[in-house]
Structure formats: C-alpha cells, structure tokens
C-alpha positions in Angstrom: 0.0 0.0 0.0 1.3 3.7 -1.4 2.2 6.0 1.4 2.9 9.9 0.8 5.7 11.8 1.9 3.3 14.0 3.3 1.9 10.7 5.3 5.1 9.8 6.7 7.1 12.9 6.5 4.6 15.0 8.7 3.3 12.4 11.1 6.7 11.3 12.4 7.2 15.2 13.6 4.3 14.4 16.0 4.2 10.8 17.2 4.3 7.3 16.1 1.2 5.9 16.0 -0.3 2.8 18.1 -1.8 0.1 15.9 -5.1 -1.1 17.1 -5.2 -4.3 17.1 -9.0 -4.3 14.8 -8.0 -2.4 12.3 -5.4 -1.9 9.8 -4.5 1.9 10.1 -3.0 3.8 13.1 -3.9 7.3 14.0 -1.2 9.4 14.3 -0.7 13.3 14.7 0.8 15.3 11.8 2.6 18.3 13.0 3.4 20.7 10.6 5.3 23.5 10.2 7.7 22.4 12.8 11.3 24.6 13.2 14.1 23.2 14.5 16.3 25.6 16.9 19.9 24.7 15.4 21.6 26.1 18.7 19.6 24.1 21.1 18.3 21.1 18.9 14.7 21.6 20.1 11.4 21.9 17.7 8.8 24.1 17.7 5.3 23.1 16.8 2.8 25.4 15.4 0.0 24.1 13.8 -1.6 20.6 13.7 -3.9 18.4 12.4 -5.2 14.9 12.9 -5.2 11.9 9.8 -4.8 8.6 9.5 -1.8 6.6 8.0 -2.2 3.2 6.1 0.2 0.4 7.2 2.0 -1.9 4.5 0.0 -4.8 3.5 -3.6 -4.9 4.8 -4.2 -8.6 5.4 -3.0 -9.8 8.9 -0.5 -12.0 7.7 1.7 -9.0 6.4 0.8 -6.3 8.9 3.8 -5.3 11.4 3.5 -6.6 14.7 0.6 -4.7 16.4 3.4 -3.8 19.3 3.3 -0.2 17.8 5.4 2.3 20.6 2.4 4.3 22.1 0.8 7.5 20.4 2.8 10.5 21.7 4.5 13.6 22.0 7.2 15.2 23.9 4.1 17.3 25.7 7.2 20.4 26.1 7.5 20.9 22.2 5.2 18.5 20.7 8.2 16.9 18.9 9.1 13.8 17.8 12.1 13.0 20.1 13.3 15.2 22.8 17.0 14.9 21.8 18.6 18.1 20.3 20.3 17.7 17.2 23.7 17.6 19.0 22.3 14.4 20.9 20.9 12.7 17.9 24.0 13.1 15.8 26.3 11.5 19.0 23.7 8.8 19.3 23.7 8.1 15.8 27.4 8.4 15.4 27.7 6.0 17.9 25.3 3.3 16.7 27.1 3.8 13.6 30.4 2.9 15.5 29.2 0.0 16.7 27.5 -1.4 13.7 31.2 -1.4 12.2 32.3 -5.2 13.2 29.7 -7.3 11.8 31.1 -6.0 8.0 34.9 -5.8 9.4 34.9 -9.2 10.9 33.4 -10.5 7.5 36.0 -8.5 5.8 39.3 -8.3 8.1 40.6 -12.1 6.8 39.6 -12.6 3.2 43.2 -11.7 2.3 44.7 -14.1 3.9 42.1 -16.9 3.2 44.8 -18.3 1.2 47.6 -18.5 3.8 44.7 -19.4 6.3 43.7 -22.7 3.9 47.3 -23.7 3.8 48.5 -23.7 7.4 45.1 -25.6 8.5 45.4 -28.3 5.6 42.4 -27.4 3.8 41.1 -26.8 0.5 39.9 -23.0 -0.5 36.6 -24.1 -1.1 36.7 -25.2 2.5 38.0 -21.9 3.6 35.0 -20.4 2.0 33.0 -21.9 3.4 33.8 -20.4 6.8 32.6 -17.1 5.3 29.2 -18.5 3.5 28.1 -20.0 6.7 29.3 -16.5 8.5 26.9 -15.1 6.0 24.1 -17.2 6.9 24.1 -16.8 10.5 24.5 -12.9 10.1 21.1 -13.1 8.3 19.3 -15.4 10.6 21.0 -13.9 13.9 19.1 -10.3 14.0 15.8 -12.2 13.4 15.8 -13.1 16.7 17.7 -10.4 18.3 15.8 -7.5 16.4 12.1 -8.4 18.0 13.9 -8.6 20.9 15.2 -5.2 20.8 12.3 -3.1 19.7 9.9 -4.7 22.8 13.1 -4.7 26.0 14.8 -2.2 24.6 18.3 -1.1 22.2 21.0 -1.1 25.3 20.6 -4.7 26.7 20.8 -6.3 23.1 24.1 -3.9 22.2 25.5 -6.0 26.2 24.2 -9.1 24.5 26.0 -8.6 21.5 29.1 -7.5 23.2 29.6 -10.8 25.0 28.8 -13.1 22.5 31.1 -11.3 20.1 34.0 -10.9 22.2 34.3 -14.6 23.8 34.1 -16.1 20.2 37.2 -13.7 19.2 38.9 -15.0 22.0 38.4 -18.4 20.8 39.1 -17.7 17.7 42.4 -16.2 18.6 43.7 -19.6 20.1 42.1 -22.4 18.0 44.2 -24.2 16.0 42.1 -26.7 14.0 39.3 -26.0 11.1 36.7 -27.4 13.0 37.4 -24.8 15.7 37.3 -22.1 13.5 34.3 -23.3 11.7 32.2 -23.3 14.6 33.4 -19.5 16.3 33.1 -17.8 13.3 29.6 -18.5 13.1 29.5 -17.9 17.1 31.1 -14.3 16.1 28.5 -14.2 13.3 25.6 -14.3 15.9 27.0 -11.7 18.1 28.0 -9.2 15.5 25.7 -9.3 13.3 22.7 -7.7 14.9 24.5 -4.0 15.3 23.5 -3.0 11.9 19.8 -3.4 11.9 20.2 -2.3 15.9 21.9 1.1 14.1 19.3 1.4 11.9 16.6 1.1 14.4 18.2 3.9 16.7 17.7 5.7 13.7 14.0 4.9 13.3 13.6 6.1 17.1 14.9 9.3 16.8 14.9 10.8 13.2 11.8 11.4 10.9 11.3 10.1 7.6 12.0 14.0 6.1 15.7 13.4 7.4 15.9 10.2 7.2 17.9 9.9 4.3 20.8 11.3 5.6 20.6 10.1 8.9 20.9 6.7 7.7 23.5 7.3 5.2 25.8 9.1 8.1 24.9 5.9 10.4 26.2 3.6 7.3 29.3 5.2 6.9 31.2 2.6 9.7 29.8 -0.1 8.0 31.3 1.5 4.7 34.5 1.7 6.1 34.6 -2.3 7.9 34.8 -3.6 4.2 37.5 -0.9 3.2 39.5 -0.8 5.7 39.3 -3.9 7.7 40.6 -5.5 4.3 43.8 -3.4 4.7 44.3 -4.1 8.5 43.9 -7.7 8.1 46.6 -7.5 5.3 49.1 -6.0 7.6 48.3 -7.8 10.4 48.2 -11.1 9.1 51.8 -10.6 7.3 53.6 -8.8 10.1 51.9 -10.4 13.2 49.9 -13.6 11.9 46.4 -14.5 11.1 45.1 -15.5 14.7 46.0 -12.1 16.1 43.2 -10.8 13.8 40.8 -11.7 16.4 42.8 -10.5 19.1 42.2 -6.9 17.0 38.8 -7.3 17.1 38.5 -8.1 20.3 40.5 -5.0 21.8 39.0 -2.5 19.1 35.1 -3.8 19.9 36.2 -2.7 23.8 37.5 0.3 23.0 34.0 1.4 21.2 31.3 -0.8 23.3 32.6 -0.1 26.5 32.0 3.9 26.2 28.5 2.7 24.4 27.4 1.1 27.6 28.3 3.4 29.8 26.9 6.8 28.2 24.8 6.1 25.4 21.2 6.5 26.4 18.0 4.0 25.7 16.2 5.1 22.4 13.7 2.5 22.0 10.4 4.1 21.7 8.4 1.1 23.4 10.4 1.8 26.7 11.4 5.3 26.6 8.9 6.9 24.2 10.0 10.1 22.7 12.7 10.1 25.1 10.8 11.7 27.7 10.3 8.2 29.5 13.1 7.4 32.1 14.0 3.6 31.3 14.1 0.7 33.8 16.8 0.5 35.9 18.9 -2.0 34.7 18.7 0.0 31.2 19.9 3.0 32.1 23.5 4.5 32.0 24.8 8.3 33.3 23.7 10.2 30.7 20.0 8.8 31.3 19.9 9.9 34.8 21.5 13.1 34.1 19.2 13.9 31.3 15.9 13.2 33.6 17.4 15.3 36.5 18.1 17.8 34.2 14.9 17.9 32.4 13.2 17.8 36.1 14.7 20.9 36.9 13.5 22.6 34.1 9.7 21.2 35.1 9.5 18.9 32.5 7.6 16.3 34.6 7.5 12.7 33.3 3.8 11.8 32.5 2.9 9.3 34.9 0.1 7.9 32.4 2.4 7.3 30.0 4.8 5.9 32.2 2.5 3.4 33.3 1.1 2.5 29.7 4.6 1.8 28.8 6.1 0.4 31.7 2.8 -2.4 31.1 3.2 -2.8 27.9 7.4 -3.9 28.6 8.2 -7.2 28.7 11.8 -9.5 27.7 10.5 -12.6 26.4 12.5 -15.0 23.9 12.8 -13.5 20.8 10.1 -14.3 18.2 11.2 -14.5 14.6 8.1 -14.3 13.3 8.1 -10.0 13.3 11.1 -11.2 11.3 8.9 -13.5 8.7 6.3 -11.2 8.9 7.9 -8.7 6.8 9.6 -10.8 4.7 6.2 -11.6 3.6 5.1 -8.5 2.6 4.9 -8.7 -1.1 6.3 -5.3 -1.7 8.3 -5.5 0.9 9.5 -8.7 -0.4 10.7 -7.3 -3.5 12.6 -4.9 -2.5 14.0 -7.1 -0.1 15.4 -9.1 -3.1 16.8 -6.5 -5.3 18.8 -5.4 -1.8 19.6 -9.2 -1.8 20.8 -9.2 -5.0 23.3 -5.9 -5.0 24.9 -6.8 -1.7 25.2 -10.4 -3.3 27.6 -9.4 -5.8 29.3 -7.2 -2.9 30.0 -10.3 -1.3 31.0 -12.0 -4.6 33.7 -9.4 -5.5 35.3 -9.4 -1.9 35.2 -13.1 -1.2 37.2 -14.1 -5.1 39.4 -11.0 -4.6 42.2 -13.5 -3.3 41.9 -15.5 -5.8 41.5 -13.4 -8.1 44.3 -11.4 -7.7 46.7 -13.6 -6.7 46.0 -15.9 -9.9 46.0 -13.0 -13.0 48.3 -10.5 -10.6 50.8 -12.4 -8.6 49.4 -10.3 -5.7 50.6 -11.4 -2.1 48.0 -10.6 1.0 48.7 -7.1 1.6 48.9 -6.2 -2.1 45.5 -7.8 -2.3 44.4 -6.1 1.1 45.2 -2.6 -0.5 42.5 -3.6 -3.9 39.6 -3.4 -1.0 40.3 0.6 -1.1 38.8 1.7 -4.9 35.0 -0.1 -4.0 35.2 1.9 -0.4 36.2 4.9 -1.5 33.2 4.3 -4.1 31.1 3.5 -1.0 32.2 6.2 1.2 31.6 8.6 -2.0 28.0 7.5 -2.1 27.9 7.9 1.9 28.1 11.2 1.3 25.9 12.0 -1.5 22.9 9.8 -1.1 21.7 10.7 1.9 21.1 14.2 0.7 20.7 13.4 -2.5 17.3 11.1 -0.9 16.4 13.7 0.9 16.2 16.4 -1.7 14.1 14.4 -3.4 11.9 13.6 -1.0 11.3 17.2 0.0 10.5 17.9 -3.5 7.8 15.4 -4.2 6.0 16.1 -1.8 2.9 14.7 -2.4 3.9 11.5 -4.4 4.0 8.3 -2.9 7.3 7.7 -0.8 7.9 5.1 -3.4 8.6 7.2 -6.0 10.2 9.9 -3.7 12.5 7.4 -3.1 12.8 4.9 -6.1 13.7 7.9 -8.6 17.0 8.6 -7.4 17.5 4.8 -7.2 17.1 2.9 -10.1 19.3 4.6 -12.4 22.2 3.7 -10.0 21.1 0.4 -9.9 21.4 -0.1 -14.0 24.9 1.2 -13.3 25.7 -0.9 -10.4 24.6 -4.2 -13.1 27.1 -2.4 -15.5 29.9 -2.3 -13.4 29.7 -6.0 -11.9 29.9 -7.0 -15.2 32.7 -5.0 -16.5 34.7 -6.1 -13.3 34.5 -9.7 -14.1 35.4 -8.9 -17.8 38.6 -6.9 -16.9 39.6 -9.8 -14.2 38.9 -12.5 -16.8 40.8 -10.8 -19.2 44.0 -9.6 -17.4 43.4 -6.4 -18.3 45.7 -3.7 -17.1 45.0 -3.0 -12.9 44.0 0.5 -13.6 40.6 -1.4 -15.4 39.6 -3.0 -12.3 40.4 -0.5 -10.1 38.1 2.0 -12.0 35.3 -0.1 -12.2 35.5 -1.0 -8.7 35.1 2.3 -7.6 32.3 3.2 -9.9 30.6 -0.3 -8.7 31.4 0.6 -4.9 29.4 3.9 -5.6 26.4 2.5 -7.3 25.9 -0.5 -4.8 26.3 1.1 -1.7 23.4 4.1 -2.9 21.0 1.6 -4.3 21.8 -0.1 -0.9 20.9 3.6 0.5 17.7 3.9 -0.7 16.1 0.5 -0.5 16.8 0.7 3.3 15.7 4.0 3.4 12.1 3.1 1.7 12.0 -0.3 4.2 12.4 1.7 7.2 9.9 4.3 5.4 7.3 1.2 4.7 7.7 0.0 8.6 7.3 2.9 10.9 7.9 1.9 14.9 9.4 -1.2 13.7 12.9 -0.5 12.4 14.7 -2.7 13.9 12.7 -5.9 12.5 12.5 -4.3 9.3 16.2 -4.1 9.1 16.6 -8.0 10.2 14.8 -8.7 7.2 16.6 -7.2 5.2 19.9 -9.0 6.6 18.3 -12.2 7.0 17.7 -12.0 3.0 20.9 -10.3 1.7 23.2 -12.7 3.8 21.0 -15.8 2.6 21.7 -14.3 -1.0 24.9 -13.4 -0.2 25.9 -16.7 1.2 24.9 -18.3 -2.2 27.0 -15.7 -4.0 30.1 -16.6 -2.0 29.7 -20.2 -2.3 29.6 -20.1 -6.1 32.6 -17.8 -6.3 34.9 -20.4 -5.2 34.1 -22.8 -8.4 33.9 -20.1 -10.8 37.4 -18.3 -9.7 39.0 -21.1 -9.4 38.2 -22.7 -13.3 
C-alpha cells in the first residue's frame, strides 16, 4: 500500500502511532510546520492536524507486529524525540560505531584466506565456506535479536551482543584446527551481526522520515568503512603479526567502542522510553540517562505518569520471536525490495570473497597487495555515503505529495542499471588480465552504485515499517546474507576454473 511523503514525513514530527489491534491503520498526529532551533536542537510546533496513515499490506499476515510504541509527544514541544540535534548526531554516530564489526569481521581475513587454507590443511573451497556460513548466521541472527530489541529495549541487546562477540574472538584467537574455526566464526557471526539493523533502528527512534535519508546514510558510513579498511588491516596484520591475532584486533577494538556505548549512550527505544521523555528501567539506564531526567526535572519537564504506566505495562523480555522477522519478509512489496537489496549486496559479497583468488592468480598479488584492492569499491562506497543521503532527501522534500515510493525509487534505479554495469565489467577486466587500472576503476564506480542503491532501498523499508525498524532491518539482513551466502559459495568454483 502507497504512502505519501506527506503521510510519513509530517506524522513522524508528532508521534508514532499505536496500531489497534481491529483495524489496519494507526492514527497518528501530523505536526506541521515544525522549526528546529539549530543552537539548542529543540522543535517548535505550530499548527496541527489529525489523519490517518495506512500500514504496508492490509491482510494480517503481512501487517507489522501490532506492538506499535504508544501514540505521543514530547508534551514540552510536541516533537518527535526530545533529543537536540547535537544528541541525535552522537547517538547516531555511535550506533554507527558499533554497527562497524559485523562487516569488518566478515572483511578483516579474506586476504589471507589463502595463507589461512594452507596452514590448516584445507582446500579453499573449504575456507569459504567459513565465510558462506558467516553469512548465513549474520542473516538469521538479527531475526531473533531485532524483536527482541524493539519490545526490552536497544542497550541490553548492544550487552548481549558485546559478550557473544568478544568470547568467540577469543576463541578464535587460540584455535588451532578448522573445526574450531568453523564453529566460532559462526559464534562471532551471531554476536556481531545484529549492530547493523540495531543502528538502523536507533535511527528509526529518533529521526523522521524527512531526514531520514541522511541520517541513515551518516549511520552507514562505519559499515562503509569495515569492508575498506578492515581488508587493509587484516593484510598487515596477518603478514607482520599472523592471522590469529586478527581476532585478538577485534577483540581489543570492539572494547575500545562498546565499553563507552554502555556506559553513556542513552536507551532510544520508543516502546520503553517513548519520545525520550520516558526514564528507562533500571537496569537500562547508563549516566547520561539519569543526568538527562534530572536535568529535564529541573526545568519542570515532569514525566507523565500515564504514560509511564502504559509503557512500563506494555514492557516485557520474552524470547525473541522470529516471526516479526517473517512477517515482513512476507510482505509482497516489501518482499521485492528485499530481493533486489539481496541481489546488489550479493555481488558485494561475490567481489570481496574471489578478490584473493582473483588477484593472486591473474596479478601475482601477495596478501597485503591484495588487502590494498579493497580501497577503490570503499572509497566508491564512502563517495556514495556522502551524497545519497542528501541526494534522498532532496528528493523527497521535492515530491511532496507523491507516494514515498517514488520519492525514493527515482533517485534509485538509475544507480542500480549502473551498479549491473559495473559488476559486469569487473568480471570482464579480471577474466581478461586487463591492465590494474581497469579494475580498479570499475571497482570504484561499482562501490558507488551498490552502496546508494543499498541507501535507498533501506531508506524506503524503514519508510514502509514505521515503529518497527529494527525488524525491518533483520529482514533485510536475514535476505541479503542468505543471498549473499549463495554468491560466496559459487565464487569459489567459478574463480578457481
């Protein structure tokens, strides 16, 4: 079902409608008009006006959960979240932080999959298939962990995460045997894998569809960088230091950034905090919560009780049901742009995983020198970091009144003809030993036109899925690491013919 930018753009500025359970739309409030106050990040509301909002897919089976954060408004400035702009670009910055190992501990050892295959006796097909079935849990991991996160909360999943992540790296650091490495990688799959669509939902929380766009583009940039420059790192460290202190890397890096995390980002989730206005349970809350509320209490901003209450009933830390998950995937528009997502970050996959073989069979290239080809498709992918987002937004503000589809499709599609292009041209130069400035080029330009068609499909899902951004996102991974696990384990045959 269509939805306007004036649907989803306006609405978000008040709240995020509840979904009752007998019906198929949720009532929201559309605050227009709204000015943002650049020195203290706070909004303004001056007019508004009541409408309704259709929900994607109006049978049951394809409706989002009906767990919908309850209708409101930061009752101070009627805004959408009570962070200023300074606190929403930290928060995001730091999601965006986080969200960077589940691409660098994909990326950080394909160069020395080769060296790797060799010292544990095995073939490279073998090898490989250490990152397909990486890929597989990274898709079916943030099914489970994603419900989970939009009903107890962002903070406890990112603690989660954090241990599960860290004692397989340790593991991985001392093993010695294929089997062992087998098993921990897909452990450090499971507990890495869930930061992106965890970013993405921090984004959903506290940023509106009108700056959307470059929200999520700025909170993709870490996961732009993981396959650029963990490539590079791993290269280095694998020549100079050896292969198992890779995970010993990670596992001292993901400190350095999730320690801080847990200690002074706040809780964002809107089904226990709201717009922010909420305090969070106990065990959720860090120093910058509690100095926030006091703060806010000093100003006579006084918590609404009601709300409190409403929420505070509503919260609840079941198992994780995958189902939210399915639910979306189901969603027959949903479900196509789920594939063409599936499809681009496929070949992603495809290029990175045959680089070594690739360049060490038509170019002699040792690991580092192969490490150093991951740099032209991130510098493609940081170049469309910084363009899309705006780019998506622009258009967005001036189509106004067309479906979001279209506001957001049009600046897609004619990337994603060139993205087709460039695959192509990059398996032509390869298989043709053309000179290394060919694929170089053509791996920046392909770099650029994944990473925006990338941009803008998750963009539109997050768009189609209001309150549940999170889930949304887990779809989205559990479908392009499916996709992309197929694309890795054909790679191996085909490079190696």
């Amino acid at each position: 079902m269509a939805h306007t930018n004036e649907d989803l753009g306006e609405s978000e500025k008040g709240a995020v409608g509840t979904m009752p359970e007998e019906t198929d739309v949720a009532t929201v409030i559309n605050k227009e008009a709204l000015s943002s106050n650049e020195g203290n990040g706070s909004e303004t509301p001056s007019e508004a006006a009541v409408q309704t909002v259709p929900l994607p897919g109006s049978d049951p089976a394809s409706e989002p959960p009906s767990e919908a954060p309850i209708e409101s408004t930061d009752a101070s400035t009627g805004a959408y979240s009570v962070f200023t702009v300074t606190q929403k670009k930290m928060i995001v910055l730091t999601a965006s932080l986080a969200s960077l190992f589940s691409p660098m501990a994909t990326a950080i050892y394909y160069p020395s999959l080769t060296t790797m295959a060799k010292d544990l006796h095995v073939s490279d097909a073998k090898i490989n298939l250490t990152v397909t079935l990486f890929l597989v849990i990274q898709g079916i991991a943030p099914a489970f962990v994603a419900d989970l996160a939009d009903r107890a909360g962002r903070r406890p999943v990112y603690a989660i995460c954090y241990l599960i992540f860290n004692i397989a790296n340790i593991g991985l650091a001392l093993q010695t045997n294929y089997t062992a490495l087998l098993i921990l990688r897909m452990v450090q799959s499971a507990g890495s894998s869930s930061t992106v669509s965890l970013a993405n939902g921090v984004v959903g929380d506290i940023i509106t569809s009108a700056e959307r766009g470059t929200y999520i583009a700025f909170s993709s940039l870490a996961g732009i960088f993981g396959p650029m420059i963990a490539p590079v790192l791993g290269g280095a460290i694998a020549q100079y230091a050896g292969w198992h202190f890779l995970f010993w890397f990670q596992l001292i890096f993901s400190s350095a950034v999730y320690v801080p995390l847990l200690l002074f980002m706040p809780e964002t989730c809107r089904a226990v905090v709201d717009d922010g206005s909420i305090p969070p349970p106990r065990w959720s809350r860090n120093f910058t919560d509690t100095w926030r509320h006091r703060n806010r209490a000093k100003r006579g901003l006084v918590v609404d009780k009601i709300k409190q209450e409403k929420i505070r009933e509503r919260y609840r830390i079941g198992f994780p049901n995958p189902l939210a998950t399915l639910r979306v995937v189901s969603d027959k528009a949903t479900a196509i742009i789920l594939i063409c997502t599936g499809v681009g970050i496929g070949c992603f996959y495809a290029i990175s995983t045959g680089a070594a073989t690739a360049f060490s069979k038509h170019y002699n290239f040792d690991p580092l020198q192969i490490s150093l080809m991951f740099i032209p498709i991130g510098a493609g992918s940081i170049l469309s970091a910084l363009t899309s987002g705006r780019l998506i937004d622009w258009n967005y503000r001036h189509l106004r009144n067309f479906p979001i589809e279209s506001a957001r499709l049009q600046v897609g599609f004619p990337l994603d003809f060139l993205a087709g292009a460039a695959v192509m041209s990059y398996g032509w130069a390869i298989r043709a030993g053309a000179p290394l400035a060919a694929p170089i080029v053509v791996l920046v330009v392909a770099g650029l036109a994944l990473s925006f068609t990338f941009q803008v499909l998750n963009v539109l899902l997050v768009d189609m899925w209001p309150g549940k951004a999170a889930v949304a996102t887990s779809a989205n991974n559990l479908v392009r690491c499916e996709i992309g696990a197929v694309f890795t384990g054909v790679i191996g045959p085909l490079t190696g013919r």
